[in-house]
C-alpha positions in Angstrom: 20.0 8.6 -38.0 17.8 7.2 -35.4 19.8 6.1 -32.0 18.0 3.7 -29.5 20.1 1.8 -27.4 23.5 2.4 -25.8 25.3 -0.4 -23.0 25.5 1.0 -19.3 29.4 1.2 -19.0 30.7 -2.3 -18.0 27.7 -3.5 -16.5 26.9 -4.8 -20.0 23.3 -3.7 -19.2 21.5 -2.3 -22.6 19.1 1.1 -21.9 17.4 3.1 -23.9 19.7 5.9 -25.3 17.3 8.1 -23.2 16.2 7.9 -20.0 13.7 9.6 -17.9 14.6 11.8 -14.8 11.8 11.2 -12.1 12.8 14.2 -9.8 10.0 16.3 -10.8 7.5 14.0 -10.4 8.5 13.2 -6.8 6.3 16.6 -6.0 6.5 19.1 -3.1 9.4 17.9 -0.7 12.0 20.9 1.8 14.8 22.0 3.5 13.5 23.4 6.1 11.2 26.6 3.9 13.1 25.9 1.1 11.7 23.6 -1.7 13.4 21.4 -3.2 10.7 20.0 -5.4 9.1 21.2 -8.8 6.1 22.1 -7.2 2.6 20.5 -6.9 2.3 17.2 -9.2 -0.6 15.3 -10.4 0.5 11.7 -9.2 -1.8 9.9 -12.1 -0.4 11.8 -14.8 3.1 11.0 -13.5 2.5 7.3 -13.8 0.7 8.0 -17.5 4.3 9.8 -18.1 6.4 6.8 -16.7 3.9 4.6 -18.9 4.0 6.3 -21.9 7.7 6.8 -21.9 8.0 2.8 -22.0 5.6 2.6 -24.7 7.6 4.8 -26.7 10.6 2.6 -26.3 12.7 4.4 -23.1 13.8 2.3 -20.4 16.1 4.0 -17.8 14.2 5.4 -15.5 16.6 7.8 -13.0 15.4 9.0 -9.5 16.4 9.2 -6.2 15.1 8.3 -2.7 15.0 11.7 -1.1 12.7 13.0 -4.3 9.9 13.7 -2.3 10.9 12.3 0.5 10.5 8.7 -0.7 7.0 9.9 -2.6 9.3 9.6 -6.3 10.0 6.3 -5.5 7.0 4.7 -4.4 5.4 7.0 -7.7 7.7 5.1 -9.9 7.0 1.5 -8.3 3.3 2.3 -8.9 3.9 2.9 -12.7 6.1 0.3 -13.4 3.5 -2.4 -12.0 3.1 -5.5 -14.3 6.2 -4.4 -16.4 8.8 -4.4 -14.3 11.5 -6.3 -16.4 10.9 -3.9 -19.3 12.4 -1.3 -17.1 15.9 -0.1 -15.9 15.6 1.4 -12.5 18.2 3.9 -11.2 18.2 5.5 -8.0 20.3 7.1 -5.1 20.7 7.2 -1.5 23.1 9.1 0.8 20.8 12.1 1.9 18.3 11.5 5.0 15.1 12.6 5.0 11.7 12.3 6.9 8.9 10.8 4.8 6.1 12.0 6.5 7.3 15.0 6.5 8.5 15.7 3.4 11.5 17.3 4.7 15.2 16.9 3.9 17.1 16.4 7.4 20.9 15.5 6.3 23.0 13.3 4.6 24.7 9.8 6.1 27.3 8.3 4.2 28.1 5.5 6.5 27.6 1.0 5.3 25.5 1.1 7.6 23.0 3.5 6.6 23.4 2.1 2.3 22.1 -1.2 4.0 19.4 0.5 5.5 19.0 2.7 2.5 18.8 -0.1 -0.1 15.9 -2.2 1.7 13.8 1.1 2.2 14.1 1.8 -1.4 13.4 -1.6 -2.8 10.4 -1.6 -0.7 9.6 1.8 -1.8 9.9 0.9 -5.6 7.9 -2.6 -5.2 10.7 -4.3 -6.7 13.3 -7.1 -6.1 16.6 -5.3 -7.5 17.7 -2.1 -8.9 19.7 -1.8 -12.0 21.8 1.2 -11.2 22.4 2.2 -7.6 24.2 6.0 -6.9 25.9 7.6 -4.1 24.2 10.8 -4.4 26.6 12.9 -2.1 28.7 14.4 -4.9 31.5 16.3 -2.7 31.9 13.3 -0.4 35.9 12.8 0.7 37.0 9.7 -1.7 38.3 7.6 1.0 34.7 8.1 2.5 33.0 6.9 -1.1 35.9 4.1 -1.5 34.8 2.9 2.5 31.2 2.0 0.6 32.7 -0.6 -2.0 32.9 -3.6 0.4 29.2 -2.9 1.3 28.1 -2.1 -2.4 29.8 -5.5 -3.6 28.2 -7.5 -0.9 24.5 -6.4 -2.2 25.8 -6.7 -5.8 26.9 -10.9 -4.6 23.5 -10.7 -3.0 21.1 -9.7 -6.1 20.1 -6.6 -4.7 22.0 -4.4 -6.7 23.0 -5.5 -10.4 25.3 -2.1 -10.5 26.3 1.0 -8.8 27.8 4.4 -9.4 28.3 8.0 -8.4 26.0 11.0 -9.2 28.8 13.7 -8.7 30.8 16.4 -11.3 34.5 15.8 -9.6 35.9 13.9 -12.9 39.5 13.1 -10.8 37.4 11.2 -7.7 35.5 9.5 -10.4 38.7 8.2 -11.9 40.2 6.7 -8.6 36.9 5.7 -7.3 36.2 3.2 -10.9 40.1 1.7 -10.7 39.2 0.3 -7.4 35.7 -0.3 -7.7 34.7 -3.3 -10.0 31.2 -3.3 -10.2 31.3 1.0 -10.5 30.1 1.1 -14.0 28.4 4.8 -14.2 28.6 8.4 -13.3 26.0 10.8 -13.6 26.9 14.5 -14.1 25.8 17.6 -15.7 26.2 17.9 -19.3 24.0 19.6 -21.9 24.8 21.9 -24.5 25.0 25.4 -22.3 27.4 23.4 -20.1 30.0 20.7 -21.7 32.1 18.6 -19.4 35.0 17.1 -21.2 37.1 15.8 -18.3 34.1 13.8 -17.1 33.5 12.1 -20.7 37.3 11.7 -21.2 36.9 9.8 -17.8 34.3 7.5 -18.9 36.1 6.4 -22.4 39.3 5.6 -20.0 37.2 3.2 -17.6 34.8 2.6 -19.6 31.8 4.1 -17.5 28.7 5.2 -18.7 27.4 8.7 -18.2 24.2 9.5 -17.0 23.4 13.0 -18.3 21.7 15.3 -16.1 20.6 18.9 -16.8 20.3 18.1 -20.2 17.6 20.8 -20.9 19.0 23.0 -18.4 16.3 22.6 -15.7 14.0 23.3 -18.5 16.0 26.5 -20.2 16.4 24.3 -23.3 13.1 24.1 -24.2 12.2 27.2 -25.0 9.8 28.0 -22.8 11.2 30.4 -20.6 12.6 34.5 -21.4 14.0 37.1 -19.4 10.3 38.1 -17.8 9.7 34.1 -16.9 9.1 33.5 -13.1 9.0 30.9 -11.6 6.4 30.0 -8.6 8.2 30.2 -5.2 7.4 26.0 -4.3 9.6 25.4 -7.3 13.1 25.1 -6.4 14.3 27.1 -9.1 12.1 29.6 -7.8 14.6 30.2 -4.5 17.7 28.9 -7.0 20.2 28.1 -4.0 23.6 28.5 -5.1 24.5 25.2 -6.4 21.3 25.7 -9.4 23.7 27.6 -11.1 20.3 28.2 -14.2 18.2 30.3 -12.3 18.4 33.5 -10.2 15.7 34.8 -7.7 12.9 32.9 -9.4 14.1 33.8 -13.5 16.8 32.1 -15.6 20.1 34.0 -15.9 20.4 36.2 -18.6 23.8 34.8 -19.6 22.4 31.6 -20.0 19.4 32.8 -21.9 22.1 34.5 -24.3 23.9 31.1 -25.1 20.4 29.5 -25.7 19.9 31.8 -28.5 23.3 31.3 -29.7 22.7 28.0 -30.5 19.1 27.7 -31.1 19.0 28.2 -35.0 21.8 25.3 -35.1 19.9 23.0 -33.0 16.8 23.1 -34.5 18.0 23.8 -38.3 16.9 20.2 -39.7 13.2 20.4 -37.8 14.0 19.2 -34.5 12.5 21.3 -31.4 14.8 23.3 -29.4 14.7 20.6 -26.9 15.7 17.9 -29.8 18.3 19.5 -30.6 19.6 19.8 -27.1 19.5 16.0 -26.4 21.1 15.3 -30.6 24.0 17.2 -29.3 24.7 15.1 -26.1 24.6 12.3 -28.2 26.9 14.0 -31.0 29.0 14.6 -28.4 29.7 11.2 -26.6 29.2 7.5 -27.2 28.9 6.5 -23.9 26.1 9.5 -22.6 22.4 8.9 -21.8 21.1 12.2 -21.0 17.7 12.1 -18.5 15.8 15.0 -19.7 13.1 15.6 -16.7 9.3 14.8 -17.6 6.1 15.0 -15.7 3.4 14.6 -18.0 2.6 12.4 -21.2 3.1 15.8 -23.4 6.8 16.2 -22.6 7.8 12.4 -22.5 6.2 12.3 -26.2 8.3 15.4 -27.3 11.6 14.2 -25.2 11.3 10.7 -27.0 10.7 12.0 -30.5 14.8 13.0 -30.2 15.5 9.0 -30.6 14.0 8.7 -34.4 16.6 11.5 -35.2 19.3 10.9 -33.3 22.5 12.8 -33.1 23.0 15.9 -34.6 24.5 15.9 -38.0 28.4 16.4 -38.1 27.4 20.2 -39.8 24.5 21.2 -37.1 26.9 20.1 -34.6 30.2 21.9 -35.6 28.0 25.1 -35.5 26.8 24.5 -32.2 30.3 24.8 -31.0 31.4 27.8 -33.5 28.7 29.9 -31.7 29.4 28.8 -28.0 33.3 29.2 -28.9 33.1 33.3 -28.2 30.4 32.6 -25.0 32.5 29.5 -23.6 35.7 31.7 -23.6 34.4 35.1 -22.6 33.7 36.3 -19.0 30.6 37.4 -18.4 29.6 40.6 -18.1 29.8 42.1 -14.6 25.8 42.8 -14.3 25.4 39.1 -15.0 27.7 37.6 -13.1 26.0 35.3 -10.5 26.0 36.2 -6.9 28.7 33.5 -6.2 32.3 34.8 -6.7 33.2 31.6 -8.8 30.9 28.5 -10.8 29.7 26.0 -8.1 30.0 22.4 -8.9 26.0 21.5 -8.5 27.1 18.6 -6.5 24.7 18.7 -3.6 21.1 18.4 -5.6 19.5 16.9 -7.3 
């Protein structure tokens, strides 16, 4: 059964029931030697992407200011020229950056620096407003988040900002941050099907929030397209993995990851869908409320990423034996020679 649209928590704003994540098409951007981007992007085929992904009826489009330094942005503005108000623009600030040099400096949390932020970004995107606006520091103290509200509901009054949010995975800050916050009406965190995150969704039903799904593929592990020989190219930031990219390991996906993949692959893809198909039916399977933004950088994936939407969520069946075959996996520790280097899972709250 074909799902298209879902409401953006209590913003009342209607999206696609996909979106789009624009980190990869930001291109080459570092900390310091260490890349943060996917690597080297073809900038025209990005905007044939964000194109194509309109024409094919998805409207949220998710990025970030520090995706390539500002580049993402200013990528995004350039696709969605002459069709602006058939788009949902989401973005994030709270990590500094230096444009021309493509280079991640820090992170500011302070009003002073979202004012600062905002104009930059509009500018940047060639637009008047964004739809979703995100504090993109995920471990941030709460009383430090809760200090932005004042500043977030003056741009809001001011028609800069129609919403706002938090891109973080700490459900409990989440939950105090939306009972004071009115215009709060979204959270984006992981969730796919190699990594569910019940105490986030159980959040979003209370306070009625939307969640913006990243990770969905896994950084590309639900595709298919990777095994246990893949390697990745060292400008790609899975090919460093720092320790909050919890998918990857010295440049190859994790074998215990890899494992639960094939678990679940025959369910996922049992009524014809691709393995990526699959992946996104189950998010929606799974919650009401979730728009999952699978990554895309060229026409080829968008087209594949937005076929999911004629078929919808998995069927109750396909879904239920998703979760008898991750039952054993999701309970089990893993076995000592794939245990990650990391004494204990890392909440992937500083990128993307």
């Amino acid at each position: 059964m074909a799902v298209t649209t879902r409401t953006l928590g209590r913003s009342g704003i209607e999206v696609s029931a996909l979106g789009m994540g624009c980190w990869a098409i930001g291109g080459p951007w570092a900390e310091g030697s260490r890349p943060l981007g996917w690597g080297a992007v073809d900038d025209d085929e990005s905007v044939r992407a964000v194109r194509r992904a309109l024409d094919l009826g998805v409207t949220l489009f998710d990025t970030a200011d520090t995706y390539g330094a500002g580049h993402g942005e200013r990528i995004l503005g350039r696709a969605l020229a002459g069709r602006r108000d058939a788009a949902v623009i989401a973005t994030k600030w709270g990590y500094t950056f230096d444009e021309a040099a493509r280079q991640a400096t820090g992170e500011d949390a302070s009003p002073g620096y979202l004012r600062r932020a905002v104009v930059d970004s509009l500018r940047r995107l060639d637009t008047d407003r964004i739809d979703l606006y995100q504090l993109h520091l995920g471990d941030l103290p709460l009383p430090r988040a809760e200090a932005l509200i004042g500043t977030l509901e003056d741009l809001v009054a001011d028609g800069l900002v129609r919403a706002y949010g938090w891109s973080t995975d700490r459900a409990d800050r989440v939950a105090a941050f939306a009972q004071v916050a009115r215009g709060a009406t979204a959270v984006q965190h992981g969730l796919s099907v190699l990594r569910d995150a019940p105490a986030m969704l159980a959040v979003c039903d209370k306070h009625d929030l939307a969640g913006v799904a990243r990770g969905p593929l896994g950084m590309g592990l639900l595709t298919g397209k990777y095994t246990t020989d893949s390697t990745l190219p060292r400008d790609d930031v899975r090919g460093t993995a720092p320790n909050w990219l919890e998918w990857f390991r010295s440049g190859r996906p994790a074998p215990e990851w890899l494992r639960r993949v094939a678990a679940v692959r025959g369910a996922l893809t049992a009524d014809g869908r691709t393995l990526a198909q699959g992946a996104l039916g189950w998010i929606w399977a799974r919650s009401g409320r979730s728009v999952p933004i699978p990554g895309a950088r060229t026409v080829a994936q968008v087209e594949e990423n937005a076929a999911a939407l004629h078929r919808g969520p998995l069927a109750p069946d396909h879904f239920a034996e998703v979760e008898r075959q991750l039952a054993a996996l999701r309970t089990a520790a893993l076995r000592d020679a794939d245990r990650p280097h990391w004494s204990m899972a890392p909440v992937p709250a500083a990128r993307p």
